[in-house]
VOPAGU-2260 file (C-alpha; in pm, 1 decimal, decimal comma):
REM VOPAGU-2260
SITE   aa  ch    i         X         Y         Z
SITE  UNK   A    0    2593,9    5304,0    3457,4
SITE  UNK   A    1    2364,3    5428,3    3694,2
SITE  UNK   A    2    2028,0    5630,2    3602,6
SITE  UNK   A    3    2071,5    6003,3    3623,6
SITE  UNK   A    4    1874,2    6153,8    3907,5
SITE  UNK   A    5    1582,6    6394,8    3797,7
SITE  UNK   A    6    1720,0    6774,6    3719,0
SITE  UNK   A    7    1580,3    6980,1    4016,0
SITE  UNK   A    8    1423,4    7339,0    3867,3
SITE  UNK   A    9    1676,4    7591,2    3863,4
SITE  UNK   A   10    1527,0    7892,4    4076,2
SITE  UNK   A   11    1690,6    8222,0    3960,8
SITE  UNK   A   12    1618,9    8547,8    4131,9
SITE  UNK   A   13    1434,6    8846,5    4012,9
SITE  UNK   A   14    1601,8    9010,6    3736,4
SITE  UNK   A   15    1773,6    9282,1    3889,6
SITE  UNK   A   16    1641,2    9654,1    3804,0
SITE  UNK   A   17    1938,8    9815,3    3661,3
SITE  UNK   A   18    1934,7   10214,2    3694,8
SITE  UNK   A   19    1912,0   10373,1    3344,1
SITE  UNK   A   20    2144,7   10612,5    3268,5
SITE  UNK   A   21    1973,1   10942,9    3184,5
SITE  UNK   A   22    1897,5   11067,2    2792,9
SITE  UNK   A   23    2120,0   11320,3    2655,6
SITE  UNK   A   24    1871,4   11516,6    2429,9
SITE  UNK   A   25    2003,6   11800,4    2227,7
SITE  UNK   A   26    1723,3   12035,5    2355,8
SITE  UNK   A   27    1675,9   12041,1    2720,7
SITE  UNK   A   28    1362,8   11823,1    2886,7
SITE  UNK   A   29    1043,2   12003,9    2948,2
SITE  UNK   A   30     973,0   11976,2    3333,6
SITE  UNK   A   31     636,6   11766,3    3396,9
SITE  UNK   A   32     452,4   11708,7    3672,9
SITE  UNK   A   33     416,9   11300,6    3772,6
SITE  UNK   A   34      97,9   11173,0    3542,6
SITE  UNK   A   35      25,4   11021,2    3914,1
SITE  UNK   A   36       7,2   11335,7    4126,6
SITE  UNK   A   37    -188,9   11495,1    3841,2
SITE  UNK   A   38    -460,0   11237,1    3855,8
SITE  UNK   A   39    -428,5   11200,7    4239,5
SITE  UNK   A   40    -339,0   10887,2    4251,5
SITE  UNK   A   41     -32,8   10735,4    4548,7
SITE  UNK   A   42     304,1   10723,2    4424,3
SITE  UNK   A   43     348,3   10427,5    4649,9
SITE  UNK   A   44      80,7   10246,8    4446,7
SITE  UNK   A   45     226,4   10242,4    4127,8
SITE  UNK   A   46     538,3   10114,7    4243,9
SITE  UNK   A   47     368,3    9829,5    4388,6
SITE  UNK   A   48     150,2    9688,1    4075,6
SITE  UNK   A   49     494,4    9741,0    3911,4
SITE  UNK   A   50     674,9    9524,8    4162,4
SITE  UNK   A   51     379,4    9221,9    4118,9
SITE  UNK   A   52     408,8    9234,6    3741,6
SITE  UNK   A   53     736,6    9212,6    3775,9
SITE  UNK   A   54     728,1    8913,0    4005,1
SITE  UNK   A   55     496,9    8771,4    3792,6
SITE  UNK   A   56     714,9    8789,2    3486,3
SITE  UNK   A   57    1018,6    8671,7    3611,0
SITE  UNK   A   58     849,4    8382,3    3735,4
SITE  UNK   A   59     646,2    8262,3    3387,7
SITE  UNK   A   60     975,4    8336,9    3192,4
SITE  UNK   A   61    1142,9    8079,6    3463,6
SITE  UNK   A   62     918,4    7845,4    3333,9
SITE  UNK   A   63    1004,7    7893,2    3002,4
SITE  UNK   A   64    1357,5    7895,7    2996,6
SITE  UNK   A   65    1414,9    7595,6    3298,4
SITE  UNK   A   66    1107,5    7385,5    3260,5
SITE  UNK   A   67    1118,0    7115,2    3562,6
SITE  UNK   A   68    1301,4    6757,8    3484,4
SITE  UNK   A   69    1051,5    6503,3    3375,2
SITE  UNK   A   70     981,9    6265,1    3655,5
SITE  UNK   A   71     885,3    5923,9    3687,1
SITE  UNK   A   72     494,5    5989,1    3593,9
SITE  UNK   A   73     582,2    6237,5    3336,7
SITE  UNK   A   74     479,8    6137,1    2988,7
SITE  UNK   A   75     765,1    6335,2    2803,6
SITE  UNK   A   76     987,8    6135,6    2568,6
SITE  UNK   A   77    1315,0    6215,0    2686,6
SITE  UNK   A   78    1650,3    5942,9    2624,7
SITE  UNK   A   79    1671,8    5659,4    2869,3
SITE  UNK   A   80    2001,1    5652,8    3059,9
SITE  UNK   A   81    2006,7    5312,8    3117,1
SITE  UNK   A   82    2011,3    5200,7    2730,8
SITE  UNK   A   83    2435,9    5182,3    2806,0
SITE  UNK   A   84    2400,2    5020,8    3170,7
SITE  UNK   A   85    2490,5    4694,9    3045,1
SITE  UNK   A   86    2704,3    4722,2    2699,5
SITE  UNK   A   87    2818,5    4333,0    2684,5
SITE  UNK   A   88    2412,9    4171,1    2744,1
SITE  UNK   A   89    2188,5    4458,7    2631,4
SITE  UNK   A   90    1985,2    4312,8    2298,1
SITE  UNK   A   91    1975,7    4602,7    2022,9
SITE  UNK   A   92    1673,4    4518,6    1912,0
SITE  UNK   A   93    1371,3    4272,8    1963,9
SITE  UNK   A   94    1497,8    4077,2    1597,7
SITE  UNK   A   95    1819,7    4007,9    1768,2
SITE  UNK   A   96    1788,2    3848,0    2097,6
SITE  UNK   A   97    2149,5    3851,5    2152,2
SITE  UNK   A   98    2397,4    3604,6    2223,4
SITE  UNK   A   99    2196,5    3384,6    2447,2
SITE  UNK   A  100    1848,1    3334,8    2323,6
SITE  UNK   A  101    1516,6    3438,6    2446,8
SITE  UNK   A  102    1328,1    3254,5    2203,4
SITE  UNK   A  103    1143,7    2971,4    2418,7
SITE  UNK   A  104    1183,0    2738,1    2134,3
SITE  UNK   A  105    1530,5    2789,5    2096,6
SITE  UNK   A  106    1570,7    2778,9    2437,1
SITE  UNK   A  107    1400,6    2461,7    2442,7
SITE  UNK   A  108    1615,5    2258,0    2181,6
SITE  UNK   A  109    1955,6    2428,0    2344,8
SITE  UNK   A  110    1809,2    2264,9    2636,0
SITE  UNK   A  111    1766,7    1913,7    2512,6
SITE  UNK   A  112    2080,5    1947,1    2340,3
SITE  UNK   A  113    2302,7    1993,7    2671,3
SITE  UNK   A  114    2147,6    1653,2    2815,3
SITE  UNK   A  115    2142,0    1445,6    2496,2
SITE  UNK   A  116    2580,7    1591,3    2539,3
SITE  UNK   A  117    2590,0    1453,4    2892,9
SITE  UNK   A  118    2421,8    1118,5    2782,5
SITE  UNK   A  119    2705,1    1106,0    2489,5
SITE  UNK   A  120    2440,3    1157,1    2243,1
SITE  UNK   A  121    2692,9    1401,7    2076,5
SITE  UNK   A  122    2490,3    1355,5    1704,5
SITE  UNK   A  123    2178,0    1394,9    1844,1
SITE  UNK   A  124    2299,1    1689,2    2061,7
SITE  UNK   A  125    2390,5    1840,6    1701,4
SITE  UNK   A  126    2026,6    1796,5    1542,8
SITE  UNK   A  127    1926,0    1996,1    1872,9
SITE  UNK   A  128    2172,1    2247,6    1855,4
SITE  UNK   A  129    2130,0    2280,9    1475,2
SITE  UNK   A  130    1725,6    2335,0    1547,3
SITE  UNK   A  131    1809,1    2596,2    1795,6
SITE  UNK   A  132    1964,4    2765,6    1510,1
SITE  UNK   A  133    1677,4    2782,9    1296,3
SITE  UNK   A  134    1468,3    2941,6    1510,1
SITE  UNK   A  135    1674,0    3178,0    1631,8
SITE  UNK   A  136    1976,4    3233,8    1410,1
SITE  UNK   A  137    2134,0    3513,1    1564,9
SITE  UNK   A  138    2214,2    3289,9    1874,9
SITE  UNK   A  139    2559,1    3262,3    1958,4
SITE  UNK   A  140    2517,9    3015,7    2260,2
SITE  UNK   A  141    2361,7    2747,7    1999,6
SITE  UNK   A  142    2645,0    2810,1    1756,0
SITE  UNK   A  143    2929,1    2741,3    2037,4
SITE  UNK   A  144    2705,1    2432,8    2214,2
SITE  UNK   A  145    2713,0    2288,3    1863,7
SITE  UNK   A  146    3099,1    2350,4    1843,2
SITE  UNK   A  147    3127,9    2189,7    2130,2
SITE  UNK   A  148    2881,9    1862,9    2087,3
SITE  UNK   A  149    3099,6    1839,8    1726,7
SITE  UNK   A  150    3455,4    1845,0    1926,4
SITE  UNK   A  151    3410,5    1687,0    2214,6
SITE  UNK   A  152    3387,8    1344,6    2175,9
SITE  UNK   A  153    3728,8    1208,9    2322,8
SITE  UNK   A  154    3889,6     968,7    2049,2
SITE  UNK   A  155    3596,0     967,1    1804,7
SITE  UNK   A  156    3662,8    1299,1    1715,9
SITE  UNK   A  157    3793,6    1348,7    1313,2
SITE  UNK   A  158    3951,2    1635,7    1150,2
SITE  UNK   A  159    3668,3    1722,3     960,7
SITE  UNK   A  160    3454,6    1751,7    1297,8
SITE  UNK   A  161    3737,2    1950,3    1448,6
SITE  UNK   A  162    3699,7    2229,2    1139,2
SITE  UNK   A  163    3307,9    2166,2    1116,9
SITE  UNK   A  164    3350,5    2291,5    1508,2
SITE  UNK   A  165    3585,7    2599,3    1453,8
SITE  UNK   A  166    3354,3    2706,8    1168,8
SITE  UNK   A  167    3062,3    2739,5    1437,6
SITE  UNK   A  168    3295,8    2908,5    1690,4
SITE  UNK   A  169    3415,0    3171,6    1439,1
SITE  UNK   A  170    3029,3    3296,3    1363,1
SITE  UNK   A  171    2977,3    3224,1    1724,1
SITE  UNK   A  172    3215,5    3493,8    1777,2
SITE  UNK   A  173    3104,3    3709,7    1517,5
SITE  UNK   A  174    2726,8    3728,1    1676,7
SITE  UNK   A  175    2829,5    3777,3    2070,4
SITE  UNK   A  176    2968,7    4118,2    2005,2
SITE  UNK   A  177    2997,6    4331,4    2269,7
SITE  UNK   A  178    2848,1    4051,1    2516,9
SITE  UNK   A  179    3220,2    3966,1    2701,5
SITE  UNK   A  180    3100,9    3686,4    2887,4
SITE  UNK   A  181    2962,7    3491,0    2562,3
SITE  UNK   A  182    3331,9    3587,5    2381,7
SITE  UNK   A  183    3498,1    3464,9    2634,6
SITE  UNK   A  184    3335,8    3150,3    2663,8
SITE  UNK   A  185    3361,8    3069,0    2291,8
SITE  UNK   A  186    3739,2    3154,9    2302,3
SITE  UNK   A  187    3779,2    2909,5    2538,8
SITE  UNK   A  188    3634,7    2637,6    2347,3
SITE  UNK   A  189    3797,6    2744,0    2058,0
SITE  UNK   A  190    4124,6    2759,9    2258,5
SITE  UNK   A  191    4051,3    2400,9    2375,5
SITE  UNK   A  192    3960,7    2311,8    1966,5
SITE  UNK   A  193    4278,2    2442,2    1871,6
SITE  UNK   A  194    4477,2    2173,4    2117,2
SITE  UNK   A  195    4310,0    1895,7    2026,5
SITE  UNK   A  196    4440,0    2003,0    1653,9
SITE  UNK   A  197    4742,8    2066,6    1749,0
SITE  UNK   A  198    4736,6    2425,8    1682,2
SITE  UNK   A  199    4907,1    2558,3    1986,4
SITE  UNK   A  200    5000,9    2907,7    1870,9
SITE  UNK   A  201    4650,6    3004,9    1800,5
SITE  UNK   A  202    4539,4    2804,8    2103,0
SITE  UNK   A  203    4778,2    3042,1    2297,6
SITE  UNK   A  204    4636,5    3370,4    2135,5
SITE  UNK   A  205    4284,3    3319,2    2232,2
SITE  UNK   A  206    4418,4    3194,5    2566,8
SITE  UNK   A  207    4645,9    3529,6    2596,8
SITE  UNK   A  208    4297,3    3715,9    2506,5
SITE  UNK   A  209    4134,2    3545,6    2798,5
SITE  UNK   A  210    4368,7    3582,2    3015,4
SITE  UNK   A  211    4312,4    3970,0    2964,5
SITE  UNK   A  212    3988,6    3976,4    3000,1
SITE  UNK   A  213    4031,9    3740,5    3334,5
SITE  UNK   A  214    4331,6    3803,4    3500,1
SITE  UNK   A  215    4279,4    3637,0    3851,9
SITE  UNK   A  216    4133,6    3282,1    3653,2
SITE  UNK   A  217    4446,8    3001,9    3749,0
SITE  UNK   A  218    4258,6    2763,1    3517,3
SITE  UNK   A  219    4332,8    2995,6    3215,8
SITE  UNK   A  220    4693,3    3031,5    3314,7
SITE  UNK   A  221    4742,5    2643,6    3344,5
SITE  UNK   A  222    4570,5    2608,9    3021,9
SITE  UNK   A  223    4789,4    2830,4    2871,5
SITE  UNK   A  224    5112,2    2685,8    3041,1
SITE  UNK   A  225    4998,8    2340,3    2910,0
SITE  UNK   A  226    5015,1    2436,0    2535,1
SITE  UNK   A  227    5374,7    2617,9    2616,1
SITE  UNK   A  228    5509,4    2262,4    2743,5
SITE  UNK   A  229    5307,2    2105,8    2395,4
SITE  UNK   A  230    5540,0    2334,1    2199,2
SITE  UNK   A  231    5853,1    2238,4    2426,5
SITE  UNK   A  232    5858,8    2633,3    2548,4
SITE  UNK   A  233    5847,7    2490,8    2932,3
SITE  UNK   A  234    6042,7    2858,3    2995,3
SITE  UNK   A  235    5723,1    3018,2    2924,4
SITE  UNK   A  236    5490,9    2687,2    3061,4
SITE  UNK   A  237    5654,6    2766,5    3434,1
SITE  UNK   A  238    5582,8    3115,8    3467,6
SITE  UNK   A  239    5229,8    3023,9    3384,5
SITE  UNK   A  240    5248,4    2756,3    3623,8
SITE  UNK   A  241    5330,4    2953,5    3861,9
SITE  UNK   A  242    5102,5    3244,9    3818,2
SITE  UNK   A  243    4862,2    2948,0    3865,9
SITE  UNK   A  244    4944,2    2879,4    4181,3
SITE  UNK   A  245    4973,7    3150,5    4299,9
SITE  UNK   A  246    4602,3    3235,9    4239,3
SITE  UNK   A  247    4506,9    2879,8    4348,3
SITE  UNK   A  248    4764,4    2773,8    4578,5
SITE  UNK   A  249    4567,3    2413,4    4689,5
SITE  UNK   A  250    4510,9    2297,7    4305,9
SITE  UNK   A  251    4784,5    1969,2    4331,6
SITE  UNK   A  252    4784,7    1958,3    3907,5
SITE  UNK   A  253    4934,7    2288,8    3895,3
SITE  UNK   A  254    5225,3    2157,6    4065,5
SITE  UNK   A  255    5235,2    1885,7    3914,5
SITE  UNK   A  256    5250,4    2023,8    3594,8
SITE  UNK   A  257    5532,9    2272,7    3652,3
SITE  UNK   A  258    5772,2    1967,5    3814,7
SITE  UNK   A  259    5815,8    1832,4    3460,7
SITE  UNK   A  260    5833,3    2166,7    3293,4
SITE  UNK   A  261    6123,2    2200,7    3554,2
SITE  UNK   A  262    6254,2    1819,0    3537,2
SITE  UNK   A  263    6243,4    1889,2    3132,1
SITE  UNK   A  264    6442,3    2256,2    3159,0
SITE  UNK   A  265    6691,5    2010,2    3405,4
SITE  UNK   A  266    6620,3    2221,9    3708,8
SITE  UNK   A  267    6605,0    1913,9    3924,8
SITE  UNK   A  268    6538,0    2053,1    4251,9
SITE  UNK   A  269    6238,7    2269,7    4177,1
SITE  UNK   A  270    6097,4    1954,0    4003,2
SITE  UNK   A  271    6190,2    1725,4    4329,8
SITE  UNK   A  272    6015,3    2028,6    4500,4
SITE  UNK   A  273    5735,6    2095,1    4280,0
SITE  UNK   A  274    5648,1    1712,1    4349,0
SITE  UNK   A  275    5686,0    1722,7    4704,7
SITE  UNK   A  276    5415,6    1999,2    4732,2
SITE  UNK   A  277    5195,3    1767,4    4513,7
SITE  UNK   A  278    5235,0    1531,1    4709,0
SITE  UNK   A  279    5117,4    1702,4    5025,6
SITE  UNK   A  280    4780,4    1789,8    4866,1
SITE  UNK   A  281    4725,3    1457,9    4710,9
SITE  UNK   A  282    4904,8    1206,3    4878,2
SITE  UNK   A  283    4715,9     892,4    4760,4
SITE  UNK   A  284    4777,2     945,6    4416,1
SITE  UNK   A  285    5073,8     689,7    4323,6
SITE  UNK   A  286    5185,0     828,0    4025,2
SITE  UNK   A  287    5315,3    1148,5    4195,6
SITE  UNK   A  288    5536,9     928,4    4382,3
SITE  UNK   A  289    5654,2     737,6    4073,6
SITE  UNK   A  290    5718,2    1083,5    3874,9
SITE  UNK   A  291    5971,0    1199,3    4186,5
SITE  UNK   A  292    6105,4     900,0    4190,0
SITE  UNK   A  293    6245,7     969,1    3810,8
SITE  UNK   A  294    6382,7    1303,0    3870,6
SITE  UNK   A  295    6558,1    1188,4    4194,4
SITE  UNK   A  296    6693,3     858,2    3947,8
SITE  UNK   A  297    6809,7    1197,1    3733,6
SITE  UNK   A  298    7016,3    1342,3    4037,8
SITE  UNK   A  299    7167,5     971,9    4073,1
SITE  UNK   A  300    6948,0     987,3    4372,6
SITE  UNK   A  301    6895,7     594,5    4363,8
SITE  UNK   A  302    6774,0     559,4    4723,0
SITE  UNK   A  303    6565,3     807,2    4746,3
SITE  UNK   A  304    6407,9     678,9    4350,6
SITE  UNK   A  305    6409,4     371,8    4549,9
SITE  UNK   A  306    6176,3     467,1    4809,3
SITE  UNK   A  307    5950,4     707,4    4607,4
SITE  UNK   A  308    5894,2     363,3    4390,3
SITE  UNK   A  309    5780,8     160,4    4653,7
SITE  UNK   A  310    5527,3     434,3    4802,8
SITE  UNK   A  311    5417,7     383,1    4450,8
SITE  UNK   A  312    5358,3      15,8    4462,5
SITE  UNK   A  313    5240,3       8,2    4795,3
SITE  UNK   A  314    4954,3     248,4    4703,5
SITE  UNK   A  315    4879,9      92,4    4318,6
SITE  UNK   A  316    5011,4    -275,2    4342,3
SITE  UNK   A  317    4886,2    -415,7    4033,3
SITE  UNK   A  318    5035,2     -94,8    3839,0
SITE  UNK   A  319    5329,9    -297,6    3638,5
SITE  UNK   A  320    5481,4       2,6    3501,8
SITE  UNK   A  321    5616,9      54,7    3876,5
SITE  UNK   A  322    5763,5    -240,2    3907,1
SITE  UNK   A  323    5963,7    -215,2    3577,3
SITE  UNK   A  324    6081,8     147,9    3644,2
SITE  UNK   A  325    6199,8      -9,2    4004,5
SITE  UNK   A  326    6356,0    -287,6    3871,1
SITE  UNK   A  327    6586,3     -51,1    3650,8
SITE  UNK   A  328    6643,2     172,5    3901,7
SITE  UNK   A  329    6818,1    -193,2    4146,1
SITE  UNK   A  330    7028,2    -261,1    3779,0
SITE  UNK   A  331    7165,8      90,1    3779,9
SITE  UNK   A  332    7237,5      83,3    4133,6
SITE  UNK   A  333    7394,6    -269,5    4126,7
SITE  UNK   A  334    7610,0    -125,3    3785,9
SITE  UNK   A  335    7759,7     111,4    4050,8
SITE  UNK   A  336    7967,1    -184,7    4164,9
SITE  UNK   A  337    7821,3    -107,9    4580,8
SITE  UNK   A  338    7862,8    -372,4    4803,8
SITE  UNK   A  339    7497,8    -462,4    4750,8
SITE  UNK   A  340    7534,9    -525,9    4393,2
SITE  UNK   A  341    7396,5    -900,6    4416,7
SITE  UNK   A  342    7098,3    -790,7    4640,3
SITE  UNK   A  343    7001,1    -514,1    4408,9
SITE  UNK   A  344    7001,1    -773,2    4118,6
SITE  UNK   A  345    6770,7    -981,3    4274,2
SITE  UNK   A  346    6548,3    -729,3    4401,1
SITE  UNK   A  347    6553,7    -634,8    4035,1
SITE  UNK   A  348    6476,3   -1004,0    3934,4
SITE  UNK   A  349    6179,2   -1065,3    4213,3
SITE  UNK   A  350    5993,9    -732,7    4025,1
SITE  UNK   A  351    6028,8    -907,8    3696,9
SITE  UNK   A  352    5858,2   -1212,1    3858,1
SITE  UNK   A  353    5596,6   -1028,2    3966,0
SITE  UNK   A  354    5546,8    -857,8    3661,6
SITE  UNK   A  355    5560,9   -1159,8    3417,2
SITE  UNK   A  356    5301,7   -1351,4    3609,2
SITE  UNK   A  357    5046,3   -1043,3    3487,4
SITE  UNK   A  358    4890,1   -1103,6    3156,0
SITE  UNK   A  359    4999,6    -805,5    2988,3
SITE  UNK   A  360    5346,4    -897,1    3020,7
SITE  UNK   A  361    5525,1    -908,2    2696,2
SITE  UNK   A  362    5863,8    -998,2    2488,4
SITE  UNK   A  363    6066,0    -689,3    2640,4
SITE  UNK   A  364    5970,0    -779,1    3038,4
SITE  UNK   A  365    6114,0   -1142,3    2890,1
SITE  UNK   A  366    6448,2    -999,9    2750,4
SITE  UNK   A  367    6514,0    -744,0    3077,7
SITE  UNK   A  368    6480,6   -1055,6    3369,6
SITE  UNK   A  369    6717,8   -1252,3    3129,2
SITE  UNK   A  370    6951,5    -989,2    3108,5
SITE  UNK   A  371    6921,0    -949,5    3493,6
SITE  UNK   A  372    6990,4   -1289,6    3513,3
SITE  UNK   A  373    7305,2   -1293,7    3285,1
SITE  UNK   A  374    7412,7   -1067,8    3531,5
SITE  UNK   A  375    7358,4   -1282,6    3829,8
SITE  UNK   A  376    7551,9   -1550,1    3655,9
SITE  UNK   A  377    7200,7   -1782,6    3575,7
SITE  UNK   A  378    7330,5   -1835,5    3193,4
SITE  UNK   A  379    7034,6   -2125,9    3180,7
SITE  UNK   A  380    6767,2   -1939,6    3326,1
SITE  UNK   A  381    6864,4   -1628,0    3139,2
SITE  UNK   A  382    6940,4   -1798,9    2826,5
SITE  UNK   A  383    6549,1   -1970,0    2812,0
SITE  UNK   A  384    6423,4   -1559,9    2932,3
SITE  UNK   A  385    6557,8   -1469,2    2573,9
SITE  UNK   A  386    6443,1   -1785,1    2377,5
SITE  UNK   A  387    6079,3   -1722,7    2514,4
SITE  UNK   A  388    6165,1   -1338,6    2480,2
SITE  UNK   A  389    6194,2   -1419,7    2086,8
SITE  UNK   A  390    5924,8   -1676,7    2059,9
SITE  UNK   A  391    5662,2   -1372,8    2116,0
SITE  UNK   A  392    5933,5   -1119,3    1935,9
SITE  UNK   A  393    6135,3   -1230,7    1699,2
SITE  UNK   A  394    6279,8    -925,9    1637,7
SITE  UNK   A  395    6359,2    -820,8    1954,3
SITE  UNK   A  396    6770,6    -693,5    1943,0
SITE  UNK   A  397    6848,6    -767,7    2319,8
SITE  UNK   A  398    6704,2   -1131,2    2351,2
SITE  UNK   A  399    6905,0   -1200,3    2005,7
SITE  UNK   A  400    7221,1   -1047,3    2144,4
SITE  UNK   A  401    7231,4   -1259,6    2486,5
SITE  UNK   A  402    7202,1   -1586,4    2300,9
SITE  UNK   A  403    7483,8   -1472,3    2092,0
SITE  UNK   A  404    7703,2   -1389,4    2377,2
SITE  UNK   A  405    7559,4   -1654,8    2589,1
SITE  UNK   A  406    7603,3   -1981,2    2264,0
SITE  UNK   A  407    7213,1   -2031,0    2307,8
């Protein structure tokens, strides 16, 4: 709000001489002669000492009643105008520095406490935090840093840490107030708190409260869309998505993210389309490729799956996963019956090869080339792919079945 400007004096004009209306005596008035002309002295004069005092009057009486606005040198105590300039940071008083400390101290250990965080010194970061508190307990910035050195620590993270961390958000909340920018800030931690819990209905509220308070923020939206897809709502999760990008139109995740809330409600072409436009913001990222390549599998789309796949491999070769999802996508083609049937087999068979010379292959990538090779006819090959299948599984139902149908 901006200061008022200074009240200029109000200037009046002379009170106005209003002609008397004459007495009505019950005896008639006795004729005088002027007390003027019987001491000799001018008419004219009297009426001008009358007109000064007059002037004079009106002009202390102006001073009285409209006394000039205090200015900027004035020592009257009059009511600042700017004590509601600034509702959401304005301290009320110098015990309560507000939200965000001005105790150096404080501000000192809140300090040390955001680097000891970025070094992943998140216990340390909490003795900090926790010091910042005791000298200045009516900070709300220590309370949510604290939160947050508590919470975010990726896996390591327990239950009790996550409540230890809503507990500090709550009185976090409590002491910012009025301050909106602090509020918001702790509701989005506490938002973010809540999803790591699980909690995804009060991790939408305080998102829905943010959102409010910040309606042209995309982040917030996608946030919000993401716990909508955690609860399966991916109705809800695309119109978020797509308020998203419409404020941030170049952010390739928000695309991303909407293409399998649409692959998930089945609407197949605004997921194939979602992906595309991912794609042409982030084309090196192979996954994107990969993800298409499922929905077109989806639309029995094999050759185009087909292709996506091998953009895939060709830009993440050591990425097994690819390979397998390729390889499945040759079977189901070949299990059309197509001319190509026997070429899509072994294409399907070469991926296994490649992926069971990697380490990390296991007892399943075993079992699928020897049911590939059933298929081709191999009943050797594929009958020592489910022997060695078993030797790392025993349990594993399709190596067991193919020696039973193939008498190994």
């Amino acid at each position: 709000m901006k200061e008022a400007p200074a009240q200029e004096p109000v200037r009046r004009p002379p009170p106005r001489q209003v002609q008397q209306p004459p007495q009505v005596n019950a005896t008639p008035p006795i004729k005088e002669e002027p007390e003027a002309k019987r001491r000799g002295i001018p008419v004219f004069g009297i009426v001008a000492i009358a007109a000064v005092v007059l002037i004079i009057g009106g002009v202390f009486l102006s001073a009285v009643l409209f006394p000039p606005a205090t200015g900027p040198n004035n020592n009257t105590n009059i009511t600042d105008n700017n004590d509601n300039k600034n509702k959401y940071t304005k301290p009320k008083d110098d015990k309560q520095p507000g939200p965000g400390t001005t105790n150096p101290a404080a501000r000192a250990q809140i300090e040390r406490g955001d680097k000891l965080r970025n070094d992943g010194k998140h216990d340390d970061a909490v003795q900090a935090f926790s010091e910042a508190i005791r000298l200045d307990p009516k900070s709300a910035e220590a309370y949510r840093k604290r939160a947050e050195a508590w919470a975010f620590r990726a896996a390591t993270t327990t239950e009790e840490q996550y409540e230890i961390s809503i507990r500090d958000l709550n009185r976090a909340l409590e002491l910012a107030g009025n301050n909106l920018v602090e509020r918001l800030d702790t509701l989005k931690v506490r938002a973010q708190v809540y999803g790591f819990q699980g909690k995804q209905d009060k991790q939408i509220d305080d998102l829905t409260e943010v959102i409010r308070a910040e309606p042209s923020s995309a982040e917030n939206c996608d946030a919000r869309g993401d716990a909508y897809a955690t609860l399966g709502r991916h109705d809800l999760a695309v119109t978020d998505y797509t308020r998203a990008i419409r404020l941030n139109p170049k952010q390739w995740t928000y695309y991303s993210s909407r293409a399998l809330s649409n692959k998930l409600i089945k609407d197949y072409i605004a997921s194939v389309a979602d992906y595309s436009d991912a794609i042409a913001l982030h084309p090196n990222f192979a996954s994107l490729y990969a993800w298409r390549g499922e929905v077109h599998v989806l639309r029995n789309d094999f050759d185009k799956a087909l292709s996506d796949y091998g953009e895939a491999i060709r830009r993440e070769t050591k990425n097994m996963n690819f390979y397998r999802d390729r390889a499945k996508v040759y079977v189901q083609r070949a299990d059309r019956a197509g001319a190509n049937r026997r070429d899509d087999l072994s294409r399907a068979r070469a991926d296994y090869d490649v992926i069971l010379r990697d380490s990390g292959a296991g007892a399943g990538d075993y079992a699928q080339r020897g049911l590939i090779l059933e298929k081709l006819g191999l009943r050797m090959e594929a009958i020592s792919d489910f022997r060695a299948a078993l030797a790392r599984d025993s349990s594993n139902g399709d190596a067991q079945a193919g020696l039973r149908r193939l008498g190994g």
